[in-house]
C-alpha positions as CSV (number, residue, x, y, z in Angstrom):
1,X,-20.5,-2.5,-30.2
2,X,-22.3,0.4,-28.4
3,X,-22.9,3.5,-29.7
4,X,-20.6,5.1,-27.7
5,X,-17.5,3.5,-28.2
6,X,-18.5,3.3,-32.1
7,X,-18.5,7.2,-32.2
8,X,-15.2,7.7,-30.0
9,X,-13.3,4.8,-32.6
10,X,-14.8,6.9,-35.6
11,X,-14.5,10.2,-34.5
12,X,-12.0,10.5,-31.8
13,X,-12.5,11.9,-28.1
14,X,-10.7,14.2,-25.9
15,X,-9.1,13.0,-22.9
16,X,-11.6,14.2,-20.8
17,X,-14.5,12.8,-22.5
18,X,-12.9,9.3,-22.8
19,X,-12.4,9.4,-18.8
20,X,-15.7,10.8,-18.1
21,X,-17.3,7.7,-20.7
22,X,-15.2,4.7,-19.0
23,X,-16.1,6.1,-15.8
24,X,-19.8,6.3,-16.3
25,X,-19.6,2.7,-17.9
26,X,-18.0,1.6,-14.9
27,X,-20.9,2.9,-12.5
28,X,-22.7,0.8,-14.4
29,X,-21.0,-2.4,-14.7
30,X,-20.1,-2.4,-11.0
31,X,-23.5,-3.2,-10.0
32,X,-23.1,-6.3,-12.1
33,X,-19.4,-6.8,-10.6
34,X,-17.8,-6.0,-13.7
35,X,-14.6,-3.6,-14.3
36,X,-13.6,-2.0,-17.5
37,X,-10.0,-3.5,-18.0
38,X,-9.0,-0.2,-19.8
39,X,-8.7,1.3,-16.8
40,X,-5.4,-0.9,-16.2
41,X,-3.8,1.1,-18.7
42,X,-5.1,4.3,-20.0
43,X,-3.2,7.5,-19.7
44,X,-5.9,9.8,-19.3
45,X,-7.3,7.4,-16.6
46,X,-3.6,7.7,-15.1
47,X,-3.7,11.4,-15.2
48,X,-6.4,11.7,-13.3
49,X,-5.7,9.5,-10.6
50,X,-3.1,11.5,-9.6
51,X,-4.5,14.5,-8.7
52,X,-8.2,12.8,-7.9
53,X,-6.5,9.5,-5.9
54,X,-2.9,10.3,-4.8
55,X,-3.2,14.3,-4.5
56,X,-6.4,14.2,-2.2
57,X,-6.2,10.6,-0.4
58,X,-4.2,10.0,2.6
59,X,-1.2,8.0,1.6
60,X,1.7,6.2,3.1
61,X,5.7,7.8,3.1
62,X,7.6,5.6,5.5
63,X,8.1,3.6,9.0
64,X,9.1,6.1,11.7
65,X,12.1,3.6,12.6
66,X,13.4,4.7,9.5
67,X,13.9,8.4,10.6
68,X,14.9,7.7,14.6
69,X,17.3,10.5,15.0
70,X,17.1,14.2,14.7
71,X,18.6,15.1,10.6
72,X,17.9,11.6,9.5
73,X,15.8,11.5,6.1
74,X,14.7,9.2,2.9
75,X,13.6,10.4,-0.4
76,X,9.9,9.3,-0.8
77,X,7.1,9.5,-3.6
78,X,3.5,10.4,-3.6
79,X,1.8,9.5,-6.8
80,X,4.8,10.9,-9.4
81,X,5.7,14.0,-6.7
82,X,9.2,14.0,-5.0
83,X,9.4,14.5,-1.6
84,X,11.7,14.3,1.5
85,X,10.6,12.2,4.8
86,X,12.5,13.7,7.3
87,X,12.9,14.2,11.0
88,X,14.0,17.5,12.0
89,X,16.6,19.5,14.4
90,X,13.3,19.4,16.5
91,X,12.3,15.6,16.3
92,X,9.2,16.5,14.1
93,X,8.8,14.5,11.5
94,X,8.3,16.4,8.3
95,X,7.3,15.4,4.1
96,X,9.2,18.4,2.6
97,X,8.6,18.9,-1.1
98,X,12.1,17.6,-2.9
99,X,12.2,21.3,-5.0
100,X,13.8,24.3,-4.4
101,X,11.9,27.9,-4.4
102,X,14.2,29.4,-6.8
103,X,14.3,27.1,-9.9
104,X,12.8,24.1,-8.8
105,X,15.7,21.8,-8.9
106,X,15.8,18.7,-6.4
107,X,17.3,20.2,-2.8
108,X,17.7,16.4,-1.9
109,X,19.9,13.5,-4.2
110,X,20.7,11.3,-2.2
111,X,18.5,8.3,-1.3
112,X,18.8,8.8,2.7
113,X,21.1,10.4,4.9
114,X,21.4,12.7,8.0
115,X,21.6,16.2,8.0
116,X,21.3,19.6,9.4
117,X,20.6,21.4,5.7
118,X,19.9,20.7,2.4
119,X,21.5,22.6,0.0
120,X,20.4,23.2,-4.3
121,X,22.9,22.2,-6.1
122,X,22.2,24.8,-8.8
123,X,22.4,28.1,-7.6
124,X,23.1,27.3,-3.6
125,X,20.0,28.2,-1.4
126,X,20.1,26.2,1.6
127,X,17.5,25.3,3.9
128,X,17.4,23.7,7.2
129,X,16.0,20.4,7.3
130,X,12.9,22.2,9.0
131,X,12.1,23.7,5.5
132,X,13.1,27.0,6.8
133,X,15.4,29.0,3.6
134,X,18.6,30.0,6.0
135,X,21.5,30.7,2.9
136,X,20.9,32.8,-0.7
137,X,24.4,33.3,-2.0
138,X,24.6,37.3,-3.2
139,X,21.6,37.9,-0.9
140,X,23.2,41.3,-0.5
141,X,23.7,41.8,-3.5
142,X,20.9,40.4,-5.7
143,X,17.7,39.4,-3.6
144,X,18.3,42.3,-0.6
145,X,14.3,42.6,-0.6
146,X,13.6,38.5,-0.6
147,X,12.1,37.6,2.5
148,X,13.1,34.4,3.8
149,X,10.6,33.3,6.1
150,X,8.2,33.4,2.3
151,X,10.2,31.1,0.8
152,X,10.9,27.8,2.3
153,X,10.5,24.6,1.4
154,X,6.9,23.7,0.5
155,X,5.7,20.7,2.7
156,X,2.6,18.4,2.8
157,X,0.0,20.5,4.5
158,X,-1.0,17.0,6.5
159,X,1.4,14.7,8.2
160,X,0.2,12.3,10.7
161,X,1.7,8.6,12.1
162,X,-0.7,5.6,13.3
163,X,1.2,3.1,15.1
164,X,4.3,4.3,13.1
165,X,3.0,4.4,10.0
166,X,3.8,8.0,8.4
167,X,1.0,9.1,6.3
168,X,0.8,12.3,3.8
169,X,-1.9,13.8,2.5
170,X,-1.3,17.0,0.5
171,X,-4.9,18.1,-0.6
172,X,-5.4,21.8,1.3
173,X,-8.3,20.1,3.1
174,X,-8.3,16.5,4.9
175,X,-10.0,14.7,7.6
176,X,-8.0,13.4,10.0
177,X,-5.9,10.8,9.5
178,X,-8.1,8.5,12.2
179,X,-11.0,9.0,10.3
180,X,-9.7,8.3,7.0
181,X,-8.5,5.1,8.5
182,X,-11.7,4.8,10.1
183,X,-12.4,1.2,10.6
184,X,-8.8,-0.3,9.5
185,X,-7.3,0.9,13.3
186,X,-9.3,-2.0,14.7
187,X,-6.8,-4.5,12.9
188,X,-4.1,-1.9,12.2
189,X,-4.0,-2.0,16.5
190,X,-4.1,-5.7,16.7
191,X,-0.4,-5.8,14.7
192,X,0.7,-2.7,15.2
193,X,-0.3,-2.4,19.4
194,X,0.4,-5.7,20.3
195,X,4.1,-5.5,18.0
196,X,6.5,-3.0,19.3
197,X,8.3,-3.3,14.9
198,X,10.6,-1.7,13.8
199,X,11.7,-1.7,9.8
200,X,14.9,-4.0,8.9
201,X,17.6,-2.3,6.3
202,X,16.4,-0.7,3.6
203,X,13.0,-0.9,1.1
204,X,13.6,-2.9,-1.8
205,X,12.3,-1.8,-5.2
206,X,11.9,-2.5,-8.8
207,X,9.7,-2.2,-11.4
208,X,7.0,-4.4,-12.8
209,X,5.2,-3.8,-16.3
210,X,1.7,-3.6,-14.5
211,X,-1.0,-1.0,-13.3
212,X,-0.6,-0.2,-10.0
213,X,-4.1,-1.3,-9.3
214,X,-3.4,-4.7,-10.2
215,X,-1.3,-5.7,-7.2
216,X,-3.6,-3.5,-4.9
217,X,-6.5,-5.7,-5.8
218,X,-4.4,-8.9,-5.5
219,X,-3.9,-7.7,-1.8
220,X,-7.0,-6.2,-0.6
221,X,-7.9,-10.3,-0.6
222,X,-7.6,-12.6,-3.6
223,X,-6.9,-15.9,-1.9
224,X,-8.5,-17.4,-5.1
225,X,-5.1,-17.0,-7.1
226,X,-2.9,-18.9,-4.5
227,X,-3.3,-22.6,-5.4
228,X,-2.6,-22.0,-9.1
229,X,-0.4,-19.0,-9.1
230,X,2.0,-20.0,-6.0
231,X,1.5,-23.9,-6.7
232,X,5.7,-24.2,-7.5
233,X,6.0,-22.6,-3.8
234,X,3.9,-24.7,-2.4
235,X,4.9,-27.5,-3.8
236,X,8.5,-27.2,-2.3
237,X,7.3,-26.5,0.9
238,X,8.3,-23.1,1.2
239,X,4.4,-21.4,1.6
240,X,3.5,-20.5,4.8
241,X,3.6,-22.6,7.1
242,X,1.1,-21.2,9.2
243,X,-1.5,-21.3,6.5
244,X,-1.4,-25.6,6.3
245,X,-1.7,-28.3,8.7
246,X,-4.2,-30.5,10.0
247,X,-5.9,-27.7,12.9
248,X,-9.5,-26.5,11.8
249,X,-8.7,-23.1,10.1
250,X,-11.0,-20.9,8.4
251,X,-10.7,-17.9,6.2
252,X,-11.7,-14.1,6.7
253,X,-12.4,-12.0,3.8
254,X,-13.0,-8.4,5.9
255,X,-14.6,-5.5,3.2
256,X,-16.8,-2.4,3.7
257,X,-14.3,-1.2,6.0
258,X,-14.0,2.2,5.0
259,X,-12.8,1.7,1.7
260,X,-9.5,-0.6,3.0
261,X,-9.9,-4.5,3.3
262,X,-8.2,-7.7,5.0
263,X,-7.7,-10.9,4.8
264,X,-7.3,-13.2,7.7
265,X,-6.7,-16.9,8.3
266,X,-7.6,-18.3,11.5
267,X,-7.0,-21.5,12.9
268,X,-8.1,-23.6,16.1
269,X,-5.3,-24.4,17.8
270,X,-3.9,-25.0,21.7
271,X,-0.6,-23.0,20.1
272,X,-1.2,-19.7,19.8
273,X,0.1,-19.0,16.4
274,X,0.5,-15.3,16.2
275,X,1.9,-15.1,12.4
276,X,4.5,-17.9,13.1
277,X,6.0,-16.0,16.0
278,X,7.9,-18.7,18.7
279,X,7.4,-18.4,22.4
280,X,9.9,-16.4,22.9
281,X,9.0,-13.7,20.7
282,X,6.0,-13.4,21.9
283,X,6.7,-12.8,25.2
284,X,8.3,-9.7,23.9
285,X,4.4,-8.7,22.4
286,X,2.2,-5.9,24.6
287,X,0.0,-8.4,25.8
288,X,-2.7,-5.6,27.6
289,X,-2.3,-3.7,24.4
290,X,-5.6,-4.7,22.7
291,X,-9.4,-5.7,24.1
292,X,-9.9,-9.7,24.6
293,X,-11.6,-10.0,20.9
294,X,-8.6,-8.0,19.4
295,X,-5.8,-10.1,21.4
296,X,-8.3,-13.7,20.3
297,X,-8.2,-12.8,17.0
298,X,-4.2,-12.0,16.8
299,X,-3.6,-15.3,18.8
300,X,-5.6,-17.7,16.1
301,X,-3.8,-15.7,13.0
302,X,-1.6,-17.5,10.7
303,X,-1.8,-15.3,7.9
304,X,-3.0,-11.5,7.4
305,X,-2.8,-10.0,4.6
306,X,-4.6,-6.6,3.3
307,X,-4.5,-2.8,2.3
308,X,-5.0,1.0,3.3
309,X,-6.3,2.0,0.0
310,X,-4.9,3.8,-2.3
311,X,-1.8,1.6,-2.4
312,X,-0.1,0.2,1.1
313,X,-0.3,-3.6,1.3
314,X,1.0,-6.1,3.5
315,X,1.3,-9.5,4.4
316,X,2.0,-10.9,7.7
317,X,2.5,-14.6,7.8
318,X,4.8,-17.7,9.5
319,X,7.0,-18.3,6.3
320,X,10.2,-20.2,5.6
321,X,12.8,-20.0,3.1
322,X,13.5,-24.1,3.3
323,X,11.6,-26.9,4.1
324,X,13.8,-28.2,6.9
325,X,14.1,-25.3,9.2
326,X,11.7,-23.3,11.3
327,X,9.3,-20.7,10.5
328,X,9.5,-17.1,11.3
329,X,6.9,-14.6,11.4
330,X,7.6,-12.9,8.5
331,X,5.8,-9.1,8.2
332,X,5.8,-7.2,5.1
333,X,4.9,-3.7,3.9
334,X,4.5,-2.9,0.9
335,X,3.6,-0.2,-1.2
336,X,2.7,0.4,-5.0
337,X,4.2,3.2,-7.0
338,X,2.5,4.7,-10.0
339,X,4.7,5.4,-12.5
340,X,2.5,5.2,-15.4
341,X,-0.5,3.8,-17.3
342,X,1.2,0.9,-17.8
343,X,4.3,0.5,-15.0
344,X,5.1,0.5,-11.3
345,X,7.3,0.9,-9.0
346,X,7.3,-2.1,-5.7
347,X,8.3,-0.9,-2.8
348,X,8.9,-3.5,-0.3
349,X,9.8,-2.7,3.8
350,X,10.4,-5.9,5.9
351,X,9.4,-5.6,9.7
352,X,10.3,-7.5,12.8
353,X,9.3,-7.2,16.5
354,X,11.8,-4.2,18.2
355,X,12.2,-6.5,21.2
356,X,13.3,-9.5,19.3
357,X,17.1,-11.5,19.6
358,X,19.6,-10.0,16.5
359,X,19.7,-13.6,14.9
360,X,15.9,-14.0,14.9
361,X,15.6,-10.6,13.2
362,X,17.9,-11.6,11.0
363,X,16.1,-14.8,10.2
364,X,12.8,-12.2,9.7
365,X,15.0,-10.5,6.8
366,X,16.7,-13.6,5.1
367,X,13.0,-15.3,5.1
368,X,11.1,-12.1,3.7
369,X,14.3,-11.5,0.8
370,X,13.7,-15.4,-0.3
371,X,9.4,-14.9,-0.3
372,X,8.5,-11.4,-1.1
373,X,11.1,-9.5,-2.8
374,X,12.3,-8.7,-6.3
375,X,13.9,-12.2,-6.3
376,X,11.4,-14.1,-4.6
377,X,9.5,-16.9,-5.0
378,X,5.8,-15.7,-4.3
379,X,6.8,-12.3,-6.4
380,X,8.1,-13.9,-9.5
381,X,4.7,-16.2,-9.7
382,X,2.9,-12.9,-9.6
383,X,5.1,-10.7,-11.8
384,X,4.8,-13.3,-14.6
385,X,1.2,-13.0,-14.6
386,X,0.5,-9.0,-13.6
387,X,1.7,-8.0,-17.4
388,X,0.0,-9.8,-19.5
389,X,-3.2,-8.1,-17.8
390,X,-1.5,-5.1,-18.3
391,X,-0.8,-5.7,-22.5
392,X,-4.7,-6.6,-23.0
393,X,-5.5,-3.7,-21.2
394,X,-4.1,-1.6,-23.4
395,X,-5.2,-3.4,-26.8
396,X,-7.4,-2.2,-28.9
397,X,-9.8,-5.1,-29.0
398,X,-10.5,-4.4,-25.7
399,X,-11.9,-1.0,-25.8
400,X,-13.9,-2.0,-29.1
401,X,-15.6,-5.0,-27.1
402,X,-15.4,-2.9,-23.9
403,X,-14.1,-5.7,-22.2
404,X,-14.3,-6.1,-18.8
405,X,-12.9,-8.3,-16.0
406,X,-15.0,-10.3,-13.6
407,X,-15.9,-9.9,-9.8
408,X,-18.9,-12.5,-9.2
409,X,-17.1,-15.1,-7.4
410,X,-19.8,-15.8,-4.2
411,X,-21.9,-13.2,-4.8
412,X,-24.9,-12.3,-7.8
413,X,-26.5,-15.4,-9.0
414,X,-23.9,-17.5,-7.8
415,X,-23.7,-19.1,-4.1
416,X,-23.2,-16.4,-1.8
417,X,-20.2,-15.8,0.6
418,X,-21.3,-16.7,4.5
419,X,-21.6,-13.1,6.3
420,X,-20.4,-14.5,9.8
421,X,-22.6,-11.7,12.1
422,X,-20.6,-12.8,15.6
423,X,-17.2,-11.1,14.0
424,X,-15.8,-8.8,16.9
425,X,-14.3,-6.3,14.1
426,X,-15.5,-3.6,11.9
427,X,-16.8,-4.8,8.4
428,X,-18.1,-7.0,6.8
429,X,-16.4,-10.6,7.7
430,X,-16.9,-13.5,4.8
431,X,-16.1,-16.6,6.6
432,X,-15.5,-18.5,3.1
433,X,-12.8,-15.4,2.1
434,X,-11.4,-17.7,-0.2
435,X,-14.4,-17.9,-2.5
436,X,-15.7,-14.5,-2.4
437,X,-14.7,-11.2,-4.7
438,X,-16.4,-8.7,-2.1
439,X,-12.8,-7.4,-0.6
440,X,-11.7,-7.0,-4.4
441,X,-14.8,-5.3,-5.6
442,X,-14.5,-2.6,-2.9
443,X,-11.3,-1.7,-4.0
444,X,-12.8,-0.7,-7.2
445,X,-16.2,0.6,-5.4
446,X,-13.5,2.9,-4.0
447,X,-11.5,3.7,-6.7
448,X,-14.5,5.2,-8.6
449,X,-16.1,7.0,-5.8
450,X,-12.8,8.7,-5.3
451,X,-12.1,9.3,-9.0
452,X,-15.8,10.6,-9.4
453,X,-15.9,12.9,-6.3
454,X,-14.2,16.6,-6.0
455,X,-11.9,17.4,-3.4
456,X,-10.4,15.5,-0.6
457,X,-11.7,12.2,-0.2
């Protein structure tokens, strides 16, 4: 046992110190590819990521299809904060903090809605879905001096959309969202350019007894799991069907873009596969939207898969919900909630191109409730497993052995991961993806740099 951990078991440590000791021991163990696993549940680990990760980083609130008209709104999250994604009177979308300026109580209880106003439910104020304070009952009477234009709803100071995607970042100072993106609009444009989508009913959600840092890592590329932990899936033939058949395919592990990652699964074929989309989808796609190597790389894709770090993931894939009938290009968002050490919150949006016929959209939605939901088959292989990580975590025999999880696979002293240097994109691309932690370990690389750094990242 080292000599720190011997003195913090004997003689006890303040939150602080703890933090600041796994977070040195982590610098140190990521050169090796190593992660503490304490910091999969640890509440003064938790504590700090919320102000140092989710109150400085850019982070994801919504689809704008799911505000399209002037008043419409949704109760969103960032980190544990409540806020309200709205569009306004105006058609400016807005992320207006869900608590009045009186008291503090929630100005918005209902889950979405339209509206002009949003009124407390304690003591009345009312403000216009702008922010702006309009209504103080007994104004006259009781606040005569109060001046309105002070006292409206506190918003996100940054608001910004990239191809739809609504993005929040409420540290004072940011860089724009672009350049937090930075090298992620390369492949963020290949889907998001060349697909006019638009979000299908509601997000699901529920909660999973896990870190929230466990599924991000799973999605910033860990194509290792999916033989053994989606083996009953694939077994019944309902996997993707874009990710199997006999066409030469190979696998992209993209990392040291930016601090975000991708995976994506590319195979030689006549058919252009573009995630499982038929013919006549595409030809609703903008074809002129991206460069040749862009539109090249979209038309070999069978499956994507990655994640805008801290915590929006997605998965874009031709999947099926039975054996015996077609594919569908099935696109998911999805976004992981903190809501403790030790427990999340899944948020999952399914997508499908604007352009597209009712009954194949509908198709889009039945196949992505069946795959990747609260109830399907890929999620409950994963759920299963994401807890138990979470319970040794939080043991005691792990801090007393500092345990630590492993990221070596194709890199160190084991065979390396082929850099393939004629990749068109930003990153780093690893042509073996599916034998390589790199995408993984930049997660974490990230995750400490941000937890370790003051100010917005």
């Amino acid at each position: 046992m080292s000599h720190d951990i011997e003195q913090s078991l004997s003689a006890g440590e303040s939150g602080p110190q703890r933090t600041r000791r796994i977070l040195d021991f982590m610098g140190e163990t990521l050169e090796r590819g190593e992660v503490p696993i304490e910091i999969l549940n640890d509440e003064d680990i938790y504590q700090r990521e919320l102000t140092e990760i989710f109150g400085q980083t850019w982070v994801y609130v919504g689809h704008e299809s799911e505000v399209p008209e002037p008043g419409d709104y949704r109760q969103r999250t960032i980190g544990e904060d409540p806020f309200v994604f709205v569009r306004d009177e105006h058609g400016t979308i807005r992320v207006l903090f869900n608590s009045c300026r009186h008291r503090g109580a929630n100005i918005c209880r209902a889950e979405k809605g339209n509206t002009t106003h949003f009124r407390c439910p304690y003591h009345g104020w009312t403000y216009q879905n702008t922010g702006d304070l309009v209504g103080v009952p007994q104004k006259g009477a009781g606040f005569d001096h109060l001046n309105a234009e002070e006292h409206g709803l506190r918003e996100a100071p940054h608001v910004d959309t990239y191809n739809g995607l609504v993005f929040a970042c409420t540290a004072p100072e940011a860089p724009s969202l672009e350049d937090y993106l930075g090298g992620a609009t390369w492949y963020l444009d290949m889907y998001f350019d060349l697909i006019d989508m638009e979000v299908i009913g509601d997000p699901q959600r529920w909660v999973v007894d896990a870190d929230w840092k466990t599924p991000t890592e799973n999605f910033y590329g860990d194509n290792y799991h999916v033989p053994m932990g989606h083996k009953s899936a694939i077994d019944v033939g309902i996997g993707s069907e874009t990710a199997t058949g006999e066409e030469e395919s190979k696998l992209y592990g993209i990392a040291d873009c930016d601090g975000h990652a991708f995976s994506i699964y590319q195979i030689e074929s006549e058919k252009p596969m573009f995630w499982g989309h038929p013919e006549r989808v595409v030809e609703t796609f903008n074809h002129d939207a991206l460069d040749d190597d862009q539109y090249e790389v979209a038309r070999k894709s069978g499956v994507t898969l990655g994640t805008i770090f801290p915590n929006l993931s997605f998965i874009f894939l031709g999947g099926r919900d039975d054996p015996n009938k077609d594919p569908v290009g099935t696109f998911c968002l999805r976004q992981w909630q903190p809501r403790g050490p030790s427990e999340m919150e899944a948020w999952n949006w399914i997508l499908a191109p604007k352009y597209a016929p009712d009954e194949y959209k509908e198709r889009v939605y039945e196949v992505g409730m069946s795959t990747f939901s609260a109830a399907g088959n890929f999620e409950a292989d994963d759920i299963g497993i994401w807890d138990g990580i979470d319970e040794a975590a939080g043991s005691v025999f792990a801090e007393q052995t500092e345990a630590t999880t492993l990221f070596t696979m194709g890199r160190g002293e084991n065979t390396a991961a082929t850099v393939d240097d004629d990749w068109a994109g930003p990153g780093t691309a690893y042509a073996n993806g599916g034998v390589t932690d790199e995408n993984q370990l930049d997660f974490y690389r990230k995750w400490h740099e941000t937890m370790t750094t003051e100010g917005a990242k």
